[in-house]
N, CA, C and O atoms as a MOPAC input file, in Angstrom:
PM7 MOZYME 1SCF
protein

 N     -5.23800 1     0.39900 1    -2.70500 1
 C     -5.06300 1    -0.40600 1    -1.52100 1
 C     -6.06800 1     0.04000 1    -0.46400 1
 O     -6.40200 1     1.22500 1    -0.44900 1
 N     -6.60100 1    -0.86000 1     0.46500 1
 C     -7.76700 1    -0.50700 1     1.30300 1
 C     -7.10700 1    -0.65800 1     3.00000 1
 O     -7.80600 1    -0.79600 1     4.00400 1
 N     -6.08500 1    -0.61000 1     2.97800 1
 C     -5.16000 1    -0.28000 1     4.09700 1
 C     -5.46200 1     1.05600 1     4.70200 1
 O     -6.04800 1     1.27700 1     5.76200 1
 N     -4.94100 1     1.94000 1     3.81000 1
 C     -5.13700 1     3.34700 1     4.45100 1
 C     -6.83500 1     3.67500 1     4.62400 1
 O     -6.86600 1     4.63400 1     5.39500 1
 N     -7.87000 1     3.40900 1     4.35300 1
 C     -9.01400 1     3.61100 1     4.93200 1
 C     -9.24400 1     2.67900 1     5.83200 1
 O    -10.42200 1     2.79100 1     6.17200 1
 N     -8.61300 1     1.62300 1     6.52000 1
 C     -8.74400 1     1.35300 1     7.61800 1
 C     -8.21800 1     2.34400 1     8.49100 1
 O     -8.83800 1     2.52400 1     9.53800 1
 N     -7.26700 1     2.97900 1     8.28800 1
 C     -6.18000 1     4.31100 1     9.03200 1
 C     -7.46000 1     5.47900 1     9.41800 1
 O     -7.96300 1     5.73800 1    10.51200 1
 N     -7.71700 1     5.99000 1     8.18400 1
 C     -8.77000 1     6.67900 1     8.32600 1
 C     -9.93300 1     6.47600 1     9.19800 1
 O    -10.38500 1     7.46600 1     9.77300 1
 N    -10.51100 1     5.26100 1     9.38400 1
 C    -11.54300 1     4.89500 1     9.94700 1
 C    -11.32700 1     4.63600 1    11.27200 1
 O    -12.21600 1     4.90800 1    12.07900 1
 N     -9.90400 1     3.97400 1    11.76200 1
 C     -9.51100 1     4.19700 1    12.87900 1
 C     -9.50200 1     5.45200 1    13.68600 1
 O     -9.78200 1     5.43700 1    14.88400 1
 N     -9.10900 1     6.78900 1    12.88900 1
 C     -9.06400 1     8.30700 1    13.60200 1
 C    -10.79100 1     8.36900 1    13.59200 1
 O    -11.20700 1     9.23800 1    14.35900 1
 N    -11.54100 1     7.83900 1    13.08600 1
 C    -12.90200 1     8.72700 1    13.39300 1
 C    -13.96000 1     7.59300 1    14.28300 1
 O    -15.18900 1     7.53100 1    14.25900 1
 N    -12.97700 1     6.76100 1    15.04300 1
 C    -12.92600 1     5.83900 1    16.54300 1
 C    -13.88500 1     4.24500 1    15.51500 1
 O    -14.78400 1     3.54600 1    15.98100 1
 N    -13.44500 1     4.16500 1    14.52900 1
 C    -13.55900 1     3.11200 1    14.46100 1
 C    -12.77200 1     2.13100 1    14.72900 1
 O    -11.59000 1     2.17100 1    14.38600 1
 N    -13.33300 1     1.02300 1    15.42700 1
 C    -11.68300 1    -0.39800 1    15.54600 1
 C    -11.44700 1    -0.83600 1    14.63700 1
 O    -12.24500 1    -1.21000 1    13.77800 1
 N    -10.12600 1    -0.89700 1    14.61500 1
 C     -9.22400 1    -1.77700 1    13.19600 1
 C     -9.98000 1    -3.33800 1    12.85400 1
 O    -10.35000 1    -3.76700 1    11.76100 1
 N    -10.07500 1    -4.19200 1    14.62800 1
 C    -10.97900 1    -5.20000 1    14.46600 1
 C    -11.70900 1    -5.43600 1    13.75400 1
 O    -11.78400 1    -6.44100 1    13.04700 1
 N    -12.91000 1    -3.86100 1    13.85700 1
 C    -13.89100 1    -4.43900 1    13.22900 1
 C    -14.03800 1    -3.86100 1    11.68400 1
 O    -14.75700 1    -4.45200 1    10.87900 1
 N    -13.29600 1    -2.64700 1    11.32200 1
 C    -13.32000 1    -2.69300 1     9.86100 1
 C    -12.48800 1    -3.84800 1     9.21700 1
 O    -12.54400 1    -4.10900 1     8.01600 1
 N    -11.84600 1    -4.40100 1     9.96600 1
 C    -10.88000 1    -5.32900 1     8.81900 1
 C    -11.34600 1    -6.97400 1     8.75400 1
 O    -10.97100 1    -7.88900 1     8.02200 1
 N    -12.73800 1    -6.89400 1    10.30900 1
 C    -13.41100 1    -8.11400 1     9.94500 1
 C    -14.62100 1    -7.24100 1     8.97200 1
 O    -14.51100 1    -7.84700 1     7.90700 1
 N    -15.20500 1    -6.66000 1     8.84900 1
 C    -16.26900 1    -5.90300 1     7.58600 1
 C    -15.81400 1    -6.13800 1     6.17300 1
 O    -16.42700 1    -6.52800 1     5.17900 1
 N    -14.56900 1    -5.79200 1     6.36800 1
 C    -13.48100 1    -5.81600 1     4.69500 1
 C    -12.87800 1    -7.44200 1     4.35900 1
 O    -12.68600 1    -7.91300 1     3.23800 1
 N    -12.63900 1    -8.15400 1     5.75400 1
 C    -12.71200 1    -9.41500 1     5.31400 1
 C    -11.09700 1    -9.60600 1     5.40600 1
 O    -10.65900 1   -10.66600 1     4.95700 1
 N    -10.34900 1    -8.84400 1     5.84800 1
 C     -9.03400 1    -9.19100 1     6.06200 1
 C     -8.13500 1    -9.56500 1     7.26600 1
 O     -8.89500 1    -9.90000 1     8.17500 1
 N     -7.30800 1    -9.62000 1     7.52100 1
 C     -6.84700 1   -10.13900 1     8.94400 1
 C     -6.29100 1    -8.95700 1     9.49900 1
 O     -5.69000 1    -8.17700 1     8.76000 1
 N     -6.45300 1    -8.67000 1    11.04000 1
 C     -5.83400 1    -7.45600 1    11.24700 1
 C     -4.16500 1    -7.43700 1    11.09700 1
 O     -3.40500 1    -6.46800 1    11.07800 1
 N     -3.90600 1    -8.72700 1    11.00600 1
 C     -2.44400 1    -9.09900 1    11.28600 1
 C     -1.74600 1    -8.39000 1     9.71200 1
 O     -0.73600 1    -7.69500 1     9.60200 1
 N     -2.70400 1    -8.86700 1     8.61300 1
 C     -2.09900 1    -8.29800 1     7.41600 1
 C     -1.66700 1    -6.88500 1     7.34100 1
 O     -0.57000 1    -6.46800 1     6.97100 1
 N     -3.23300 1    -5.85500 1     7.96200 1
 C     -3.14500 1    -4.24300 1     7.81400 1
 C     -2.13500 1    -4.01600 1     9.08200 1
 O     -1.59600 1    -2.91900 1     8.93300 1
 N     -1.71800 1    -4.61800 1    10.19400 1
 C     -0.64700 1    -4.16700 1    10.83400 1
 C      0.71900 1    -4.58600 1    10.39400 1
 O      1.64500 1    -4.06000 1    11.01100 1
 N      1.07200 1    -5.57000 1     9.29000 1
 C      2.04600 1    -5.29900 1     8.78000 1
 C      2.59700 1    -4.33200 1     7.76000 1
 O      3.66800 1    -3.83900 1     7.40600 1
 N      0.88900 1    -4.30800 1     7.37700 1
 C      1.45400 1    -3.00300 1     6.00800 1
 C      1.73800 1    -1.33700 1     6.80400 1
 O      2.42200 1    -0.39600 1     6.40400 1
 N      0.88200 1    -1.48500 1     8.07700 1
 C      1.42800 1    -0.46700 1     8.74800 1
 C      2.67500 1    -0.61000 1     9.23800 1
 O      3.11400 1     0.53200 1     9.36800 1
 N      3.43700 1    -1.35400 1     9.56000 1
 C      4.93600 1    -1.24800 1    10.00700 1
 C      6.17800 1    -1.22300 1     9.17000 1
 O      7.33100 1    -1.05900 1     9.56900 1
 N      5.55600 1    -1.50100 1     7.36000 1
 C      5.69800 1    -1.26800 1     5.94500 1
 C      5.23400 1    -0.73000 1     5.05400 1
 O      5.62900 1    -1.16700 1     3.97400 1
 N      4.50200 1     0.10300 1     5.00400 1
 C      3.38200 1     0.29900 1     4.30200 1
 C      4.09300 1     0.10900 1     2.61000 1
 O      3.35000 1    -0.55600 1     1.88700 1
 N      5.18600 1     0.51900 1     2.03300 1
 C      5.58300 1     0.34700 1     0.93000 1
 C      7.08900 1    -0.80000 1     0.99200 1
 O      8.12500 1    -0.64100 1     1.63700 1
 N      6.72800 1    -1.85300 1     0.13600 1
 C      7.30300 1    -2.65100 1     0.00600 1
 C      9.20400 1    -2.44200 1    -0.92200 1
 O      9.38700 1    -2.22400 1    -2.12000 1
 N      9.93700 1    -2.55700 1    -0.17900 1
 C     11.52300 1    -2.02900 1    -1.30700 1
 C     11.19200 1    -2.57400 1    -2.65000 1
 O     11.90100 1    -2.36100 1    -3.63300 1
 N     10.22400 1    -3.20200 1    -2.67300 1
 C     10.19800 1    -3.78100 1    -4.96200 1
 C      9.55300 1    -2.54300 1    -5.08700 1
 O      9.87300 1    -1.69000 1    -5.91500 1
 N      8.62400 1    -2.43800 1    -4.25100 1
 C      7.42200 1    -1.10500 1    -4.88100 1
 C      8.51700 1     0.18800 1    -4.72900 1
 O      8.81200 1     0.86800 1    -5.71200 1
 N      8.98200 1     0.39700 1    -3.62400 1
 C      9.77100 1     1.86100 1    -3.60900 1
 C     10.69600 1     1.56600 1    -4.42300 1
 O     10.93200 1     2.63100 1    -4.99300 1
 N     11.45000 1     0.69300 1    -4.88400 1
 C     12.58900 1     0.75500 1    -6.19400 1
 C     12.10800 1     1.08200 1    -7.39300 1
 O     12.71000 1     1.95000 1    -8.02400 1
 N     10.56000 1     0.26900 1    -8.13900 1
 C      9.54300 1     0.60400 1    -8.85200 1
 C      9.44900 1     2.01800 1    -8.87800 1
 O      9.40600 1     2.51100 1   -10.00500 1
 N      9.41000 1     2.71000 1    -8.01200 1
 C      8.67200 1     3.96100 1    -8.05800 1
 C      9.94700 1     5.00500 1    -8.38800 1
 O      9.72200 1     5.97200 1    -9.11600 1
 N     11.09500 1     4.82000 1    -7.91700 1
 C     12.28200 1     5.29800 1    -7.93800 1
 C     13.00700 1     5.51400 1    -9.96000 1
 O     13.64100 1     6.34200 1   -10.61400 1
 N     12.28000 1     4.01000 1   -10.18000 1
 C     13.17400 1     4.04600 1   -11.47100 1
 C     12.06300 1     4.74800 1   -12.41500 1
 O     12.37000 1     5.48600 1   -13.35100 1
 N     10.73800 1     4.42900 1   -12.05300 1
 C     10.12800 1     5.25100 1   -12.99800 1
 C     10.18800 1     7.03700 1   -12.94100 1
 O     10.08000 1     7.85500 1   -13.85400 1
 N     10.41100 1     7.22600 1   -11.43800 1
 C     10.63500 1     8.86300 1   -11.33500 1
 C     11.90100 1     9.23900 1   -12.21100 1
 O     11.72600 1    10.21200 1   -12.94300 1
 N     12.82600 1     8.79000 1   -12.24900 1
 C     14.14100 1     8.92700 1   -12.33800 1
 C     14.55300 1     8.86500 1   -14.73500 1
 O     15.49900 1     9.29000 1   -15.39900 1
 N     13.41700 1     8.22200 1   -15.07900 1
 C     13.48500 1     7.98000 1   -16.16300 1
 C     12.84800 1     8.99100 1   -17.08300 1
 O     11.69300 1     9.41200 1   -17.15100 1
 N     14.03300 1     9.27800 1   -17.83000 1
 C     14.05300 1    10.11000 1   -18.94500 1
 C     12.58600 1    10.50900 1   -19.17900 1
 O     11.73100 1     9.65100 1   -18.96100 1
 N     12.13400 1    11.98300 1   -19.69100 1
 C     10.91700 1    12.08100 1   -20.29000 1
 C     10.63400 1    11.91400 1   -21.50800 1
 O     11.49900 1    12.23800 1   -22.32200 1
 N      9.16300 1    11.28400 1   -22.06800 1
 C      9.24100 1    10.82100 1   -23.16500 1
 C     10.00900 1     8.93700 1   -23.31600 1
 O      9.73600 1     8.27200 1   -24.31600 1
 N     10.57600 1     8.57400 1   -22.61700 1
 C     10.78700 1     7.00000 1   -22.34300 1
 C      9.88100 1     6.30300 1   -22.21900 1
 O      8.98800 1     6.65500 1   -21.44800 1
 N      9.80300 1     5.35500 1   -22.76200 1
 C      8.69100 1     3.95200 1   -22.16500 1
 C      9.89600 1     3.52800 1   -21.49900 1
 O     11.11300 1     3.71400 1   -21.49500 1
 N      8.57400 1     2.57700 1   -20.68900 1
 C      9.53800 1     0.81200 1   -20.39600 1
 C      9.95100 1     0.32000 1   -21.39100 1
 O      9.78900 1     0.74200 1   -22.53600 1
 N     10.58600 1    -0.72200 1   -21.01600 1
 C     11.43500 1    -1.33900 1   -21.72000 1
 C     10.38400 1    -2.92600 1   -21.51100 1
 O     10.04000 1    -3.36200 1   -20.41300 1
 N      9.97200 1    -3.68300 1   -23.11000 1
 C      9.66200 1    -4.60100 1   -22.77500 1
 C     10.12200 1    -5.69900 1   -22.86100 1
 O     11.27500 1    -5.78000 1   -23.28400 1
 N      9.54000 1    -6.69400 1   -22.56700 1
 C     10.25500 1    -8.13200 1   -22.54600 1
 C      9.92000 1    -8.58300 1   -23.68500 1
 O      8.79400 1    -8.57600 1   -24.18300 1
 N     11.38900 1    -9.19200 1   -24.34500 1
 C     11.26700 1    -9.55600 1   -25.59700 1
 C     10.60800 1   -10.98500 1   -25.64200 1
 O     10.39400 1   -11.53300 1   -26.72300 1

């Protein structure tokens, strides 16, 4: 994701403005992912794979 190097680029006094018109995105998008940065599908995602047996695959769709 190219969110957090806008973060980065912000601390070393770059504007969000203008890296996220350079990168081509809206600032409106990277300030929502900042007020979210991980989405509850992604943190549940991440939860069930921590949480699962070692040596388990997924489970696929038949």
């Amino acid at each position: 994701m190219i969110y957090p190097l806008v973060l980065e680029l912000a601390a070393d006094g770059i504007p969000v403005a203008v890296t996220c018109r350079v990168l081509r995105f809206s600032k409106q998008a990277f300030y929502a992912w900042k007020a979210a940065p991980v989405s509850q599908r992604d943190w549940d995602d991440a939860m069930l794979r921590r949480n699962r047996p070692a040596g388990s695959a997924p489970s696929q769709p038949s």
